[in-house]
C-alpha positions as CSV (number, residue, x, y, z in Angstrom):
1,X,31.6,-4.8,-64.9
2,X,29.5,-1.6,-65.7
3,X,26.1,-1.3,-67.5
4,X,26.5,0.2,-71.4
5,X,25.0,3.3,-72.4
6,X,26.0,3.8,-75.7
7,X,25.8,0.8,-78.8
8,X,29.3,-0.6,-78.8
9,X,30.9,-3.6,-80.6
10,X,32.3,-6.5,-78.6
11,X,36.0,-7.5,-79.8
12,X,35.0,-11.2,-78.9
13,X,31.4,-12.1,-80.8
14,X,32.0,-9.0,-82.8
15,X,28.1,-8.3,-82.1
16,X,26.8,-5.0,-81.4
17,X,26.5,-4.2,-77.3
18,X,22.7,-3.2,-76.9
19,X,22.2,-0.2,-74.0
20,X,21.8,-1.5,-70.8
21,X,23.9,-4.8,-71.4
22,X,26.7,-6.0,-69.3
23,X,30.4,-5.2,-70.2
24,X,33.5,-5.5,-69.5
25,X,36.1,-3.0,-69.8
26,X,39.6,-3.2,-70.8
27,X,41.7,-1.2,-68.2
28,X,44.3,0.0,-70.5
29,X,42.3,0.9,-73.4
30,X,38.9,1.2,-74.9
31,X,38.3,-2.9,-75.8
32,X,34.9,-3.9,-74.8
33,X,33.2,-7.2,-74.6
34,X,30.1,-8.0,-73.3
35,X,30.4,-10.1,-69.9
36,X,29.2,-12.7,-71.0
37,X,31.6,-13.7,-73.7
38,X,34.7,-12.9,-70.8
39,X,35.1,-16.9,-71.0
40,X,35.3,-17.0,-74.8
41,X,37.5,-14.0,-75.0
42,X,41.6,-13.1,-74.2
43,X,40.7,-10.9,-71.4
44,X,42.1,-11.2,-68.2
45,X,42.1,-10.5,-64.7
46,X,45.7,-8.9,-63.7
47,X,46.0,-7.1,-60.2
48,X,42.2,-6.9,-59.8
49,X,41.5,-4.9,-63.2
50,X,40.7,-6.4,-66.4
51,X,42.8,-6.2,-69.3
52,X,42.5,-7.0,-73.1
53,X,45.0,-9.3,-75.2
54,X,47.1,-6.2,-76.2
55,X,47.4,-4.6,-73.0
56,X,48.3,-7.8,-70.5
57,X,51.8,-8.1,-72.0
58,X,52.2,-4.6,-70.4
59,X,51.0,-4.9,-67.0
60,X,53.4,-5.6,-64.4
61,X,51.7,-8.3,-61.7
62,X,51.3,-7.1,-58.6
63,X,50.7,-8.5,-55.2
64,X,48.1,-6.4,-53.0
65,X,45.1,-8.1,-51.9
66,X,44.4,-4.9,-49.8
67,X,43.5,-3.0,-52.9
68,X,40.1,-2.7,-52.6
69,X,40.0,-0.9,-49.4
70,X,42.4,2.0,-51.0
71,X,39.8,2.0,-54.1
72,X,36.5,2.3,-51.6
73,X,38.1,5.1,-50.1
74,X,38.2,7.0,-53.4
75,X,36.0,10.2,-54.0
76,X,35.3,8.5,-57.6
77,X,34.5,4.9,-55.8
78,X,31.7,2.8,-57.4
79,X,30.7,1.9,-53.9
80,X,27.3,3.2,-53.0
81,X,28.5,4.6,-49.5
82,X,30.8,7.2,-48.4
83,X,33.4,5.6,-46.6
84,X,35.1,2.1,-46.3
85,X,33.9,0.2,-43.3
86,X,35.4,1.3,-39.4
87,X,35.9,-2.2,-38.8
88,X,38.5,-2.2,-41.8
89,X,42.0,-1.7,-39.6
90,X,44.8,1.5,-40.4
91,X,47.2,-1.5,-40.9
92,X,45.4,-2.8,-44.0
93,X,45.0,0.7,-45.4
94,X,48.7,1.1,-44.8
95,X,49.9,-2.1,-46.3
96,X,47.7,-0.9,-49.3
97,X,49.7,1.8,-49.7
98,X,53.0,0.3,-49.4
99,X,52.3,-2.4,-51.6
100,X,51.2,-0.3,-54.6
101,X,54.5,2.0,-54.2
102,X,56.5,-0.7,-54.2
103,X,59.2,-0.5,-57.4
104,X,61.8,-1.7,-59.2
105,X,64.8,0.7,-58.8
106,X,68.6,0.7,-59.1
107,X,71.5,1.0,-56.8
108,X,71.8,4.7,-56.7
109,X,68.6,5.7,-56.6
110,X,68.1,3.0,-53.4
111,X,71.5,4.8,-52.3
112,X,69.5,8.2,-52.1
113,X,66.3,6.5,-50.5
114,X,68.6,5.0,-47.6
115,X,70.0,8.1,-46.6
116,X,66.2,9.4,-46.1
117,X,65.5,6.9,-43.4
118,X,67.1,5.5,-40.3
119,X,65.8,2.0,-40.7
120,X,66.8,0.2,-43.8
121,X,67.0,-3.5,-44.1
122,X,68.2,-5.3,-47.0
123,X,67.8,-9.2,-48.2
124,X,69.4,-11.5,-50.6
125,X,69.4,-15.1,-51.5
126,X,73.1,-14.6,-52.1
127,X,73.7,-18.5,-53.8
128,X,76.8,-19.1,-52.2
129,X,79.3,-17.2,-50.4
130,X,82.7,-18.7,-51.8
131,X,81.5,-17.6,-55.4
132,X,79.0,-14.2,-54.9
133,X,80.0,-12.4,-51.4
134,X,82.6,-10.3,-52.8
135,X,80.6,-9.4,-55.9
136,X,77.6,-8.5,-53.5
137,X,79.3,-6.7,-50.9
138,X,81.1,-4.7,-53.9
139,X,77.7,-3.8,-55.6
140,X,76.2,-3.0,-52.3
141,X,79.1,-0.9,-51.3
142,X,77.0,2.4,-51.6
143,X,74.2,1.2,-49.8
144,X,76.0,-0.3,-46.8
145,X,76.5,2.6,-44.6
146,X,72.7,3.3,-44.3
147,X,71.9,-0.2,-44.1
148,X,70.6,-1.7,-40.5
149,X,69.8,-4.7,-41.0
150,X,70.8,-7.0,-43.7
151,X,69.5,-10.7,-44.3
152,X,71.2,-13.6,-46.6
153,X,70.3,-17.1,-47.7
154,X,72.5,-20.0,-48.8
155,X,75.5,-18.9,-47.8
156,X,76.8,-22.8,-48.0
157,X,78.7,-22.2,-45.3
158,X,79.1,-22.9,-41.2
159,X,79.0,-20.4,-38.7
160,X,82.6,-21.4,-37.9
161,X,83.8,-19.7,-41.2
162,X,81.7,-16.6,-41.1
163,X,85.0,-14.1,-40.0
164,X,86.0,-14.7,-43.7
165,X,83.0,-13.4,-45.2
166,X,82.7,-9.9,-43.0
167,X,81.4,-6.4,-44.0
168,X,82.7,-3.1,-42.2
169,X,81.1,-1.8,-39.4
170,X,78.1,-5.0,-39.1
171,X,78.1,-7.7,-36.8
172,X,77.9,-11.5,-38.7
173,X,75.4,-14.1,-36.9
174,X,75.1,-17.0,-39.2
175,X,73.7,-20.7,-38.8
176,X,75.0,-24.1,-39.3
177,X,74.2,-25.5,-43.4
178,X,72.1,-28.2,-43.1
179,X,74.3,-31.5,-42.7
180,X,75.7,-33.5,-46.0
181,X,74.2,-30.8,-48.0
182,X,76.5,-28.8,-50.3
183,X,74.1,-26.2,-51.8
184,X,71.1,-24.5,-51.3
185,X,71.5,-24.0,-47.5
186,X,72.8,-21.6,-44.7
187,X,71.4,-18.3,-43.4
188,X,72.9,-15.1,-42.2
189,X,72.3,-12.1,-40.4
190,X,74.2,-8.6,-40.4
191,X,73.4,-5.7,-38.1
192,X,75.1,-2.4,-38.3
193,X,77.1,-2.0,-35.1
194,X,74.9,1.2,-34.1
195,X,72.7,-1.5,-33.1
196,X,73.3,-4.2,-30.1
197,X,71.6,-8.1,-31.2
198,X,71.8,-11.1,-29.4
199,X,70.7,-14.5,-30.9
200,X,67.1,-15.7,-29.9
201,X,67.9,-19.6,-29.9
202,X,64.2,-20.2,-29.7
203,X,63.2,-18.8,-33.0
204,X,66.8,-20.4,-34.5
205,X,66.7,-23.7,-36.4
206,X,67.9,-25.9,-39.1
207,X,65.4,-28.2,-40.6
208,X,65.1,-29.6,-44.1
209,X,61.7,-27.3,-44.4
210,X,63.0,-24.7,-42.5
211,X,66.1,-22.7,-41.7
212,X,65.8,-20.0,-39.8
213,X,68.0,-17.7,-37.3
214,X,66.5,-14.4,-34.9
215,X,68.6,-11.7,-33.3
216,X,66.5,-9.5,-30.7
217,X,68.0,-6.1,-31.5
218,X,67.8,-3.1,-29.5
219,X,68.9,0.6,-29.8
220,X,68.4,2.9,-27.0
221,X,64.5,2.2,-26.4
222,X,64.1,0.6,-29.3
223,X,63.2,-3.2,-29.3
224,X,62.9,-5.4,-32.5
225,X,62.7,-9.4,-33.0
226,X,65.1,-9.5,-36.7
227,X,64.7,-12.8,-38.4
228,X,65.8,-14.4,-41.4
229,X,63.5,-17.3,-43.2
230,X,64.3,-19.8,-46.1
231,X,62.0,-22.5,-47.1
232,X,63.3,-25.1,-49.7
233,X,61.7,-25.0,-52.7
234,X,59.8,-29.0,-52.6
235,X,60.1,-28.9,-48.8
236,X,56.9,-30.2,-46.9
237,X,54.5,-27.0,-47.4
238,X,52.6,-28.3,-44.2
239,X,55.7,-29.1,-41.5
240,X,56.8,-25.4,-42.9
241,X,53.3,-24.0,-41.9
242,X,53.5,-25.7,-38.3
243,X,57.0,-24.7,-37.8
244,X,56.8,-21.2,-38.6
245,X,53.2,-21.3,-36.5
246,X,55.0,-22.4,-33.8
247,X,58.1,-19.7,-34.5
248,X,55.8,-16.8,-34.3
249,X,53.9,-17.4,-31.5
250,X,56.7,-17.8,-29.6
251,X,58.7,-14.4,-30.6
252,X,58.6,-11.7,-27.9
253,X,55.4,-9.6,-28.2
254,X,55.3,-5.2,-28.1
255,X,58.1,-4.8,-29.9
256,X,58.8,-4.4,-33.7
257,X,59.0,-7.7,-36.1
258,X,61.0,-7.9,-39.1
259,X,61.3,-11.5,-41.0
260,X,63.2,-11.3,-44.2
261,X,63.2,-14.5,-46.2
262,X,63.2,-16.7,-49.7
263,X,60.1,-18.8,-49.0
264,X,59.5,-20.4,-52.6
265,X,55.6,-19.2,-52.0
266,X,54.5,-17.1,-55.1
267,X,52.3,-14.5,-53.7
268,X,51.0,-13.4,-57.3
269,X,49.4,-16.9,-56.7
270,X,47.4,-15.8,-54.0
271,X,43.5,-16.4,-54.5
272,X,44.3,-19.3,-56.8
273,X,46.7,-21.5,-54.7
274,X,45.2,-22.8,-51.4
275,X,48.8,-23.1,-50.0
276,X,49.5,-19.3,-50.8
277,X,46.3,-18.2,-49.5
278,X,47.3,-20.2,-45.9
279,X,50.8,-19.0,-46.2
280,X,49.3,-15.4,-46.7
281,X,46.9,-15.9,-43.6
282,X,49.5,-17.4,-41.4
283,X,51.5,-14.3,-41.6
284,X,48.8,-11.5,-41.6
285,X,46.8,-13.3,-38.4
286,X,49.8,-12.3,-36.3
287,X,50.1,-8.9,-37.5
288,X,53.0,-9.1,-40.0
289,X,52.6,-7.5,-43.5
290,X,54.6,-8.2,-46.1
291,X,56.3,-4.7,-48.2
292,X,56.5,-6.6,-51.5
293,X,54.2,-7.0,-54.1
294,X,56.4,-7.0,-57.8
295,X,58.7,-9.9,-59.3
296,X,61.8,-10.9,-57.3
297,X,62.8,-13.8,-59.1
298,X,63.3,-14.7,-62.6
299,X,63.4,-18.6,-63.8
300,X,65.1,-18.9,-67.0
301,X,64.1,-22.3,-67.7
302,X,60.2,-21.4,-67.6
303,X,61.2,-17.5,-68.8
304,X,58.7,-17.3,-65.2
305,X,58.7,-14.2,-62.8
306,X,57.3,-14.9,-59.1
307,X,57.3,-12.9,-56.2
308,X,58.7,-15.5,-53.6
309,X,61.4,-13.3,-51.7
310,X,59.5,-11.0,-48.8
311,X,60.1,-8.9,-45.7
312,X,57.5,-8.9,-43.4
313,X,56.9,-6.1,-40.4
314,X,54.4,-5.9,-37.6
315,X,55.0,-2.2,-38.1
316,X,53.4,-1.4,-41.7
317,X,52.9,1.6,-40.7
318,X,56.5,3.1,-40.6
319,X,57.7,1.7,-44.0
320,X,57.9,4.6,-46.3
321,X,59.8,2.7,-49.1
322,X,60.0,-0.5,-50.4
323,X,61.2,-2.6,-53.8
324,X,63.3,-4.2,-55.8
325,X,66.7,-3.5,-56.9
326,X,67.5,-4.1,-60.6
327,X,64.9,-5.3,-63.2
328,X,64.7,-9.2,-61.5
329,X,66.6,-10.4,-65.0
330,X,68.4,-13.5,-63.7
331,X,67.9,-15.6,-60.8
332,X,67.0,-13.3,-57.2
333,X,67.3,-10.1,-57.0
334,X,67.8,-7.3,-54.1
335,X,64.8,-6.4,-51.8
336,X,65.2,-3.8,-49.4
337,X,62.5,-1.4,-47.0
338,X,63.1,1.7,-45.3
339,X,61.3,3.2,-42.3
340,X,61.3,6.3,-39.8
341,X,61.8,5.2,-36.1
342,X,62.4,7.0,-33.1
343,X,65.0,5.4,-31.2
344,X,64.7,7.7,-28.7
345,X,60.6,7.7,-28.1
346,X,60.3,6.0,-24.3
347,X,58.0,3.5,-23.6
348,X,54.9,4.3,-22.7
349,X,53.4,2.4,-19.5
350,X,50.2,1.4,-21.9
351,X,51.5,-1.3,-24.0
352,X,51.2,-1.3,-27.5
353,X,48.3,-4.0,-28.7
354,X,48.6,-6.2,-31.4
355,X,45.7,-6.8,-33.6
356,X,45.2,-10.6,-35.1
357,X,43.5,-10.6,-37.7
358,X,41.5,-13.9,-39.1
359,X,42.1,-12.6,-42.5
360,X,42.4,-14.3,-46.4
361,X,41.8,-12.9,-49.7
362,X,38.6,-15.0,-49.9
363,X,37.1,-13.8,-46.7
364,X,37.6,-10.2,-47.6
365,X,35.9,-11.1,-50.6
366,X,33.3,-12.6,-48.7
367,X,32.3,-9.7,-46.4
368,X,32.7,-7.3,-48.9
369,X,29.4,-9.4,-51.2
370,X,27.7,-9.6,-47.8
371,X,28.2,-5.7,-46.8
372,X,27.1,-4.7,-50.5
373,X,23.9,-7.0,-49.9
374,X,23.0,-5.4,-46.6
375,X,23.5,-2.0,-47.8
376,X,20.8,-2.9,-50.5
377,X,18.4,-4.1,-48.4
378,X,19.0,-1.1,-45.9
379,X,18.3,1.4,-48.6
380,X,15.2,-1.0,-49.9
């Protein structure tokens, strides 16, 4: 909301806009209303911008509650100081970034990204082996070469059946289904044999609310924890939120994380869903950021997009590419991240520190109202 300085009309009471009023802005065209007939009027809120009627229809929802921290740092920033906060940490500024490049990309143009990097992982909700996993390794077959990690969920299968579903050159780790249940179950794991992965049994379960299986992966003196995550959509939101407490606590610390899953939590949600907003803070207390922030699922029953599938990484600060692959037109579709490690870089004797951060979209709101208030009073 900015203050008027020239007589406008508002699109919602159609009444002249007097110098010095209120307004609000449409960000994708030159609609104005004044504030306060936002209630009354079509405008909307969409990514942290508002947007008219006309324009909302062509904004794609994004996930990225860091945003404001990117915008404080512009030259052209509203803010009445110079730079963002010290306190604010490089990892928010850097999931910031990653989130607004995320994209929606195709096959070849993923194929070109891979080759860029040396760390590429790769998820799926694959919705059953017997019918899709020669479908998905043939559409994948480009990408598969640069691939390191790659993560799939309901497989509907047992681990005693994964040699039939193999992919050249990875290693399979896959879990048990969940017991009497024919669909909707089943997680996998394949690592590219350049890598060596041993199963972390302590991270590993199979629950009616959670399914999960961790590999701790290493490459010369490289050290990662690589987990795969599915939550049931109509599983019990809260034993979910105590398991997975429990799960990441207890994964080895000072060495990269990477958690790809389907959890049935909409992040565009986020701010207006108490249960996203926990779900968001459970993750991003321990360090972990999630790389996605556009559609990755498409409901054809409600014609509804969400953004429910995620990989999330202690090391933000390495991704250099993430997205979607395809347009998200029918059920789930590809998400993949890519990174530039140094396998070879030696430990230093200084371990790297963590940061945990007590962090939600509403706090950061919070202390950004009480830092503007202070300021005031400073300059008063």
């Amino acid at each position: 909301m900015v203050t008027s300085t020239k007589k406008e009309k508002c699109s919602s009471c159609e009444k002249f806009i007097n110098i010095g009023q209120c307004i609000t802005e449409c960000g994708g065209c030159m609609n104005v209303i004044h504030s306060r007939c936002f209630s009354k009027s079509k405008f909307k809120k969409v990514n942290e911008i508002f947007y008219c009627n006309n324009c909302i229809s062509k904004v794609e929802v994004r996930y990225n509650p860091f945003r404001k921290l990117l915008d404080d740092n512009e030259p052209d920033s509203d803010r009445f100081f110079d730079q963002a906060p010290s306190m604010y940490d490089g990892d928010f500024l850097d999931a910031s970034s990653v989130l607004s490049r995320c994209k929606s990309i195709d096959s070849q143009m993923c194929s070109s990204i891979l080759k860029e990097n040396n760390l590429n992982t790769l998820f799926y909700n694959i919705d059953g082996n017997k019918s899709n996993f020669d479908i998905f390794v043939s559409e994948t077959s480009k990408l598969q070469e640069d691939l390191s990690f790659l993560g799939l969920l309901e497989t509907n299968i047992n681990s005693e059946h994964k040699e039939m579903y193999s992919i050249d050159n990875f290693n399979s780790f896959y879990s048990d289904k969940i017991e009497n249940k024919k669909s909707g179950t089943g997680v996998a794991l394949y690592i590219h044999k350049k890598f060596n992965a041993v199963l972390y049994n302590m991270a590993s379960m199979t629950k009616p609310h959670l399914e999960s299986l961790f590999l701790q992966v290493t490459k010369s003196n490289f050290k990662a924890n690589v987990g795969v995550i599915y939550r049931p959509p109509n599983s019990s939101m809260n034993e979910f939120m105590d398991e997975m407490s429990n799960l990441m606590k207890g994964l080895p610390k000072n060495c990269a994380t990477y958690i790809l899953g389907d959890y049935n939590i909409n992040l565009h949600k986020n701010g207006v869903c108490s249960y996203v907003d926990s779900f968001e803070e459970l993750f991003i207390s321990e360090g972990l950021f999630p790389v996605i922030s556009i559609a990755t699922h498409h409901n054809k029953s409600t014609n509804s997009k969400s953004c429910i599938d995620n990989i999330f990484t202690n090391r933000i600060s390495t991704i250099t590419n993430s997205g979607v692959i395809g347009n998200c037109g029918a059920g789930h579709s590809l998400i993949f991240s890519t990174s530039k490690v140094n396998f070879n870089l030696k430990a230093t004797k200084k371990e790297r520190i963590t940061q945990y951060y007590e962090f939600s979209a509403k706090n950061t709101d919070k202390f950004v109202d009480k830092l503007e208030k202070d300021m005031v009073s400073l300059i008063k």
